[in-house]
N, C-alpha and C positions, 0 to 999 in steps of 0.2 A: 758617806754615800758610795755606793757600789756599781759601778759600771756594765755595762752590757759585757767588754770587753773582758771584763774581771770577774764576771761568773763565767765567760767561756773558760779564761785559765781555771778556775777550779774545777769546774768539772771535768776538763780535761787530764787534770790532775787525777779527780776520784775516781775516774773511772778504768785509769792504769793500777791502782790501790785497791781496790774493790776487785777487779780480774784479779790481780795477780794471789790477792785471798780467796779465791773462790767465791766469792760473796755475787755471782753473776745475775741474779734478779737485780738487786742494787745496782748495777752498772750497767745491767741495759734499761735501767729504768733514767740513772743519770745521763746516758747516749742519748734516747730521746728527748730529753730536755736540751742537753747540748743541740740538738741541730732543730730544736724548737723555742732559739732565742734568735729574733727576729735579724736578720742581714741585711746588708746594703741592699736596696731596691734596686740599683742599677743593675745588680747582676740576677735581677730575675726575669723573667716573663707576667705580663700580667695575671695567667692561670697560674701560677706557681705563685701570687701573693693574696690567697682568701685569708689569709689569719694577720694581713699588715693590721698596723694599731691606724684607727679611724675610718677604714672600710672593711674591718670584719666583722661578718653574717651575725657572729655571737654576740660582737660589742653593739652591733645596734639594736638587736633584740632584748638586749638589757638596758641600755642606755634610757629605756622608758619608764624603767621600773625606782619609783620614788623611794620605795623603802632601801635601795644599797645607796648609801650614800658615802663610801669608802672612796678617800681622792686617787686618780690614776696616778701615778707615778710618772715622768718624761723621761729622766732618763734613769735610774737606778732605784736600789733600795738603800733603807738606812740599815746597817747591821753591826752587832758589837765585831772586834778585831778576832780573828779565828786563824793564825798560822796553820798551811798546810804542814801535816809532822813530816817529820825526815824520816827515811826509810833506815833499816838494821845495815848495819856495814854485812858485806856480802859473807861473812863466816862461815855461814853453811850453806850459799848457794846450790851447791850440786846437791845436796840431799834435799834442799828444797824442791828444786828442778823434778828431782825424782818424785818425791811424794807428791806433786803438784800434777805430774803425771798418772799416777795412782788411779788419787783423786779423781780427777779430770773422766777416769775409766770405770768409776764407782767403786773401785778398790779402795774401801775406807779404813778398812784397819791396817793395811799393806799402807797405806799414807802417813795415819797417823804410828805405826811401828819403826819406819823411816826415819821420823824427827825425835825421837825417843830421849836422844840424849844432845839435842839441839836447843839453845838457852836463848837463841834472839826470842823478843816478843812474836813478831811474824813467825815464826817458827811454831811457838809455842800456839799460838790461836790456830794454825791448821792442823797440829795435833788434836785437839782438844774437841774442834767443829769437825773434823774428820773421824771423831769417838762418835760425837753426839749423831753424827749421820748414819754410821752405823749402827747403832742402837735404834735409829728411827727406821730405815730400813729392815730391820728383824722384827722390829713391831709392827711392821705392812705385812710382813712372812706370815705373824702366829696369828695376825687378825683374820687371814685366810683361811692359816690350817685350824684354829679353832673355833668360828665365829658358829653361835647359838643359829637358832631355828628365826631368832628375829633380829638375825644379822650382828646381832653386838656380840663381843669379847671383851675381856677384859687385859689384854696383851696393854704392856706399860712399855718404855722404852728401861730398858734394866742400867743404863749409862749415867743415871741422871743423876742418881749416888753420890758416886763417884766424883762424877764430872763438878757437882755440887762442892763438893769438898776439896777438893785440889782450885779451882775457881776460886773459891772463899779463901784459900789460902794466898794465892797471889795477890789479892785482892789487899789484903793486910798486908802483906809487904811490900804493895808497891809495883811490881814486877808483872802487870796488867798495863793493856796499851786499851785506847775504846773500843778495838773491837772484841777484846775477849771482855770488858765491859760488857757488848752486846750479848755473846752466846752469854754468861753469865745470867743475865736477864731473863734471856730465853729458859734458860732450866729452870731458874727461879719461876718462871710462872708456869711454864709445866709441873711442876712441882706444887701448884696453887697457893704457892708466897708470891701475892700480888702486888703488896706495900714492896719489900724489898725489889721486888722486879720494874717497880717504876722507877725507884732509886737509882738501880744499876743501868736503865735504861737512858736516865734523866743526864747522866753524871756522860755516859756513851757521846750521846748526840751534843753535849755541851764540848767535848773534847774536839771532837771531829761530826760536823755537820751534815754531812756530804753522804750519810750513809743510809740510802730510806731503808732499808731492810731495819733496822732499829726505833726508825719512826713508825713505821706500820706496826711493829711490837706493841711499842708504846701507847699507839691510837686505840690497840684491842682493850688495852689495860685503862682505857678512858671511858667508863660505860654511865658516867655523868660531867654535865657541865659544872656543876662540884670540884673533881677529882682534874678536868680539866685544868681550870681557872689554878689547883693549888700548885700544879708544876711550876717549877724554877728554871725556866728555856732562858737561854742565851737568845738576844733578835739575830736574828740571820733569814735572809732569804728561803731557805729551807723550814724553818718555822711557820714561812706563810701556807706551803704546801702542806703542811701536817695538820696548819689548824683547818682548811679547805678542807679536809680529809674528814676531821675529829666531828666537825660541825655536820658535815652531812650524815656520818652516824651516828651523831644524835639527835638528829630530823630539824637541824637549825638551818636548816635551806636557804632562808634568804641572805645568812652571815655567810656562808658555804658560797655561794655566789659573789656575795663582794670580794671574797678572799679572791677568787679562780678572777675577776675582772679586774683584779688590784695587779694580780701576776702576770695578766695579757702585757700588759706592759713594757716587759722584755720577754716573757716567752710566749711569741707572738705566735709562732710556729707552732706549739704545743699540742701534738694529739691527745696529750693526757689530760690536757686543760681541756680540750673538747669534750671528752668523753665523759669526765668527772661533772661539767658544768650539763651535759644532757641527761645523767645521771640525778641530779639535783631537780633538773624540768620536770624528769618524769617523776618523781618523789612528788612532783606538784601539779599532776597528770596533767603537763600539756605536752597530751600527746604529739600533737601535728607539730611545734616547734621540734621537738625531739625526733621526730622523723626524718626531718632535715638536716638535722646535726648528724646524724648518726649515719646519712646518704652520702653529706660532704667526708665524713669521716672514711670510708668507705672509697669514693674516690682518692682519698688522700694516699692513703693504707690500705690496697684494694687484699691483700691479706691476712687483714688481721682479724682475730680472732674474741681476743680479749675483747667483753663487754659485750658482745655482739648475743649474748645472749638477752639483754634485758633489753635489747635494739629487738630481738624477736618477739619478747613481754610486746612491745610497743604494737608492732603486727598484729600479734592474738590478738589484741583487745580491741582493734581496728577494723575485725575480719579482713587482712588483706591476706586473702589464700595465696593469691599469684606473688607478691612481693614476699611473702615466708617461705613459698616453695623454690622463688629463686634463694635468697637467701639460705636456708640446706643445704642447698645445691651445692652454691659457691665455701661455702667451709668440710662441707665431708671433701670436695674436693682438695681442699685447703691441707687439711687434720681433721681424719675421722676420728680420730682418737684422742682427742680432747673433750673432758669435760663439757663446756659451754656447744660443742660441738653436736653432743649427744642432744644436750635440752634445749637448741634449735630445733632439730630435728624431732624431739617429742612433742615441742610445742605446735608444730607443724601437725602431725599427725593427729594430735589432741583437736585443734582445729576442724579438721576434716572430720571427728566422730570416733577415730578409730581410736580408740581409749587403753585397748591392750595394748597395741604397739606404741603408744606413747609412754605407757609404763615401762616397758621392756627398754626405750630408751633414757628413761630415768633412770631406769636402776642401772644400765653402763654406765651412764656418767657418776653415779655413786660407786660400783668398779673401781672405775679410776682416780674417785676422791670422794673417800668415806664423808668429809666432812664438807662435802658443795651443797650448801644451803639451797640455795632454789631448786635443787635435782630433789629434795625432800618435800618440800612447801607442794611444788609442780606436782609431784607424785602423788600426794595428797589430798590434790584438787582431783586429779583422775578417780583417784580409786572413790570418792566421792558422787563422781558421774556417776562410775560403776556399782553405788547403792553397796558397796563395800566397805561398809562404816568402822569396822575394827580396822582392818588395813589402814584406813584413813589416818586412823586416831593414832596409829603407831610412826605412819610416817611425820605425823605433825610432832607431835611428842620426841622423835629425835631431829625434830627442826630446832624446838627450843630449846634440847640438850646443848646444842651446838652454837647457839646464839637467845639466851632468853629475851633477849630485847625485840627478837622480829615481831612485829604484832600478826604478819600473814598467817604465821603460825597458828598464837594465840587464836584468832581470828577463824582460822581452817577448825580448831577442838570446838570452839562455840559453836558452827555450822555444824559438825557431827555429831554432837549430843544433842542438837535441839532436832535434826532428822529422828533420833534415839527415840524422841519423846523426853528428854534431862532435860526441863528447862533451868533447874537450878544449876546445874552442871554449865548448862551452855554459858549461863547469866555471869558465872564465877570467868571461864575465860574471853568472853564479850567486853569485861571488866579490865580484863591484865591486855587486851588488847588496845582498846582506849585510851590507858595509861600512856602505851607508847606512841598512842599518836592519837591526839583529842581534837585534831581540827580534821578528820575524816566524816564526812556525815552516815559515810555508808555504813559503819561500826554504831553511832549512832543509833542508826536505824533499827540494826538489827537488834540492838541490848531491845529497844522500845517494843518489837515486835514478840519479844520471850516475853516480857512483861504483860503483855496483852493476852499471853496465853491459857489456857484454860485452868491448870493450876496453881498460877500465877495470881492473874487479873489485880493485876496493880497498876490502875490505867491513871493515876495521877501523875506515877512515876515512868508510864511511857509518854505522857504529854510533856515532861520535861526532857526527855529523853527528843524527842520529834523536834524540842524547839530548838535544842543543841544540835541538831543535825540541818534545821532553817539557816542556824547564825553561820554555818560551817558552809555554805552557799550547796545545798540539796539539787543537782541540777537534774535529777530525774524530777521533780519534785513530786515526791513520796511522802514527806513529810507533810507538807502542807495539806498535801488531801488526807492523810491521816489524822493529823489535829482536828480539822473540818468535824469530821466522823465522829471522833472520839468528845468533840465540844457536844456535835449532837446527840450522843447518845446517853450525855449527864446531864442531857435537858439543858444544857447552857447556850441556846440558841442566837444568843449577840454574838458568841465567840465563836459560834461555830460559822455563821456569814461571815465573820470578819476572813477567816482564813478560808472560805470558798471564793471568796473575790477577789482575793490574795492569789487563789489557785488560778481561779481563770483570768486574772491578770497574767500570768506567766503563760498559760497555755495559748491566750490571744495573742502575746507577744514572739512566741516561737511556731506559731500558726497550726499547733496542736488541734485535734477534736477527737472524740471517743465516748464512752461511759462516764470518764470525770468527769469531763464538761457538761453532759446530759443530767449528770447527778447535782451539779453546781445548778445549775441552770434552774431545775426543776425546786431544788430546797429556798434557792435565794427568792423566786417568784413567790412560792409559797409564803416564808418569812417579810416579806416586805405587804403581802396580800395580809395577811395577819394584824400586823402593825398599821395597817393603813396606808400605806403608801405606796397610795396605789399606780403613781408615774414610772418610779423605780421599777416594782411587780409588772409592769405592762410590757416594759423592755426585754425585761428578761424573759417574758413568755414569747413576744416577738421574734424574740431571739431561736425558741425552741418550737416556734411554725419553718425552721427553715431543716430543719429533721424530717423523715418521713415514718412513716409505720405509727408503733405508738407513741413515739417523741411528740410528733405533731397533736394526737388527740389529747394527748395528757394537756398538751400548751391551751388548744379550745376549750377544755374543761376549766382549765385554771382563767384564761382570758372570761367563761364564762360567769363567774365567780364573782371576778373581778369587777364585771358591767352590776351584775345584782349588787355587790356590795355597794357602788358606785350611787345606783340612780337609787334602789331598796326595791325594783322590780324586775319580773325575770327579764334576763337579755333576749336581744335578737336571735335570729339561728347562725351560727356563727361558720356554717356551709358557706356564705355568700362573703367570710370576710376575706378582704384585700388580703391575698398574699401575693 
């Protein structure tokens, strides 16, 4: 069992380790964990304690939910024995000193030519990470100076050779500590040797825990709960975080939450555990929880930036103009030049209608990070407004370059071939979209409506398609009045009332009216006048005298109907009836 007080020593450990490597995502990712493991209550204020364990916003918002049944922890975790390593005896300190300095200046090869004939392990890993940077670096250079008419190049990192083969060789004899384990890994899967790169990663994080830069590696090279499950992880506290991570990217959301409520436990404090666990909400569009986490969040960290882009997703989809446009606000002020910064501010603008300028801020945050997935998806979506359909199809196309699993993607190429008029086209990534995520109804929907289409018309297989989008809880309900339709137009008129009554049960219950209902209303009256039954038929017509225009006369017609069938002679004049 692991104590509160004994992840602080580690982490306070890692994160003098992880600086003094360069490794500085990894240690401010360990700092904010460190001072997000929950402290004595006596030395706080009651506003300084939203994230205590049994009155945090999060823990009660889950505390409801049946299906995480992961026990809280009291006071620690269980984890195998994991000795902090000992540092290199100071040997080469001053050339460390220096190339540490270099570094630090983005002088990589001035770094790594420094430790050149320097033998500690420490030594040798900022050589080597300080090659690999450089290399990555010159490949940000030629992506510039040579990048095509549709933005790609083929610029490689030219290091990776190399670095491959000198890595491999320490590797054999030993003479490898885990963090040149880690860059190891890394070239390994640049290199697109993905078996060995989980290996060198697996072997990394087993040696020394404390390093997420190696975990996040690791998590990319997980693109199954397969590949997941076959790793050989040490338990350690740090495991909990990686599989929180692993599980949300691969859309296991409500496992992805036990883990992040398993961890409140001691990192009570955690803005990472916030943002991750709103992260997860929104995967499972509740919005309006996620608005709240991400406000508290906000408060908490009134400048941070990180995530705050999919805090803006939240906005867009809310219409809230005023709360997006402050939000812009408050990050260009922050870092205009950031990434997530940019596609705040496009999404904002996208919002408002203005479509160009919302691309023009996608593409800076593509600028600044060829490979930022939503600045691709988002662009996308614009150039779609924009009736821009090759654009489109290019920006989604190097979305699933960059991650084939996003289904937004997938999902953006089926909405641009079926604009095309390619329903088979659309049908095929409507398909790879679903795949990755099957309890959407909205995707759903949309395979069912190519199906229904003109050159299609395989309306058996959009009624199965309609009821996978019912079981999937359809909260526009779409589906429902579609099957309606679609029952009635194969003449299967018991199934087609069954789901009109279906429909206007939902629209009675969310206090809906419109055309559906008018349509429900009128076929159900019909269908029960037909069958004789004529109590039912009477209601429903009742129902559709409280319309005016021709809603109301169709209802006298059909009430009229209803009296002839009734007595077998004509009705009264149905001018004088009670409404």
């Amino acid at each position: 069992m692991v104590s509160k007080e004994s992840c602080r020593n580690e982490i306070r450990a890692a994160i003098r380790q992880l600086s003094d490597r360069c490794l500085y995502s990894a240690a401010k990712w360990a700092g904010e964990q460190l001072v997000g493991i929950e402290q004595d209550p006596s030395n706080f204020t009651p506003a300084n304690t939203r994230f205590q364990r049994g009155s945090s916003s999060i823990r009660r918002r889950f505390s409801t939910n049946e299906s995480i049944s992961t026990p809280l922890p009291s006071v620690g975790f269980f984890q195998a024995a994991t000795p902090l390593p000992e540092e290199d005896e100071a040997i080469d300190g001053d050339f460390y000193l220096l190339a540490k300095s270099y570094f630090d200046c983005r002088e990589y090869r001035r770094a790594s030519h420094v430790l050149r004939d320097q033998v500690s392990k420490k030594s040798v890993f900022l050589r080597y990470y300080a090659l690999y940077l450089a290399g990555e670096k010159r490949k940000e250079e030629e992506m510039i100076e040579l990048e095509g008419p549709l933005g790609k190049s083929d610029a490689i990192n030219r290091e990776l050779v190399s670095l491959e083969r000198d890595l491999s060789a320490l590797r054999r004899t030993g003479a490898i500590d885990s963090f040149g384990l880690y860059l190891y890994g890394v070239v390994l899967k640049e290199k697109g040797n993905e078996s060995l790169a989980r290996a060198s990663l697996v072997e990394s994080v087993n040696s020394y825990p404390w390093n997420w830069s190696a975990w996040s590696e690791l998590q990319s090279l997980c693109t199954s709960i397969e590949i997941l499950n076959s790793l050989n992880l040490n338990n350690h506290w740090m495991k909990e975080f990686f599989l929180g991570n692993a599980y949300q990217e691969l859309r296991m959301h409500t496992e992805s939450l036990a883990k992040y409520e398993y961890l409140q436990g001691i990192f009570s404090f955690s803005n990472y555990i916030q943002a991750q666990t709103a992260k997860a909400q929104y995967s499972l569009r509740e919005f309006d929880q996620v608005e709240i986490m991400f406000e508290e969040l906000l408060r908490n960290d009134p400048y941070r930036v990180e995530d705050m882009d999919l805090y803006s997703n939240v906005l867009y989809a809310k219409e809230a103009c005023a709360a997006l446009s402050y939000l812009a606000h408050k990050v260009f002020l922050t870092d205009k030049y950031r990434p997530e910064s940019c596609c705040i501010i496009g999404n904002y603008y996208s919002l408002k209608g203005q479509h160009e300028k919302a691309v023009m801020y996608f593409r800076r945050a593509l600028k600044l990070n060829k490979k930022y997935l939503s600045a691709w998806t988002l662009m996308g979506h614009e150039y779609v407004e924009m009736k821009n359909t090759p654009a489109a199809i290019d920006a989604y196309r190097r979305a699933v370059d960059i991650n084939p699993c996003d289904y937004r993607a997938w999902y953006g190429l089926g909405q641009a071939y079926e604009m095309m008029g390619m329903p088979f086209y659309a049908l095929h990534y409507f398909r790879k979209s679903i795949f990755f995520l099957p309890n959407d109804s909205r995707l759903w929907i949309a395979m069912a409506k190519c199906y229904q289409t003109e050159q299609l018309y395989m309306l058996e297989e959009a009624i199965k398609c309609y009821k996978r989008a019912v079981n999937c809880t359809d909260t526009e309900g779409i589906a429902l009045n579609q099957l309606a339709k679609l029952h009635q137009k194969l003449g299967r008129n018991e199934e087609a009332a069954f789901y009109f009554e279906k429909d206007l049960e939902r629209m009675d219950a969310e206090g809906l009216e419109g055309p559906n209902m008018f349509e429900a209303l009128v076929f159900l009256a019909t269908h029960f006048k037909t069958h004789k039954k004529f109590e039912e038929a009477e209601v429903y017509c009742t129902r559709l005298l409280d319309y005016s225009g021709p809603e109301k006369e169709k209802a006298k017609s059909l009430l009229r109907g209803i009296r002839m069938a009734q007595t077998g002679f004509p009705s009264m004049d149905l001018e004088h009836f009670p409404i």
